[in-house]
C-alpha positions in Angstrom: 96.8 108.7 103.5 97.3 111.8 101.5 99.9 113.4 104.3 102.1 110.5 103.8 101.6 110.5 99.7 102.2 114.8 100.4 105.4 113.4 102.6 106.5 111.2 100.1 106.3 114.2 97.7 108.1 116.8 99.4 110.6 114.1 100.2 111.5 113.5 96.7 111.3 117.4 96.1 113.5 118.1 98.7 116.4 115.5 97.7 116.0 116.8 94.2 116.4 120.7 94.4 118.5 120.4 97.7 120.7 117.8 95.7 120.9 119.5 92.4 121.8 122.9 94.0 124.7 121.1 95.8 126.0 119.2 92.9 126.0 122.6 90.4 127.7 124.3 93.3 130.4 121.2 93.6 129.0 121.2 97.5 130.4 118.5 99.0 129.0 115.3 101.1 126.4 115.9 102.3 122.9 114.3 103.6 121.6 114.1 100.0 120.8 110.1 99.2 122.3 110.4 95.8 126.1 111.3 97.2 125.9 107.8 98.7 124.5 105.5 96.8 127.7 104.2 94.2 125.4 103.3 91.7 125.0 106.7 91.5 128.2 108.4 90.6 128.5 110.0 87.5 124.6 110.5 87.2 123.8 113.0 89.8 122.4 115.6 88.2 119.8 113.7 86.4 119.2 111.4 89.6 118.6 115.0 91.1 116.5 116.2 88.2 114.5 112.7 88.2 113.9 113.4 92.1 112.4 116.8 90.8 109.4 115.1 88.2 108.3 112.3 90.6 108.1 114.5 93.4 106.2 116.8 91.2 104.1 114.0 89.5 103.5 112.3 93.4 102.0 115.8 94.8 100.4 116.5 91.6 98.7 113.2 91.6 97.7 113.5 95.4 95.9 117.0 94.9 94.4 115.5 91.9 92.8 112.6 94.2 92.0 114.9 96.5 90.1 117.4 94.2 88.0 113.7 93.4 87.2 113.1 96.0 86.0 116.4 97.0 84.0 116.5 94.0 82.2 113.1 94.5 81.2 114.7 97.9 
């Protein structure tokens, strides 16, 4: 379970930095989920920079179950 929940994380990270280092350098369309999704025009940049802190928050919460778990043992 913790690959996927790492997954999940690096995911998120991934869209986020790869997204917000397109849309500073007006990159164009490309594979990040936030150039397709119409909802999301005119907020890209803090779509991208919301993609940053849950990716962060999911891997930090992950190591933190892991460390628990570790400990219990």
């Amino acid at each position: 379970m913790k690959e996927i929940i790492s997954g999940l994380s690096l995911l998120f990270l991934i869209q986020g930095v790869g997204g917000l280092i397109n849309h500073l350098t007006n990159g164009g369309k490309s594979w990040f989920l936030v150039n397709y999704v119409d909802a999301f025009q005119g907020f890209e940049i803090i779509l991208d920079i919301v993609f940053i802190i849950v990716g962060g928050v999911i891997g930090l919460a992950s190591r933190k179950k892991d460390d628990s778990t570790k400990s219990e043992n």
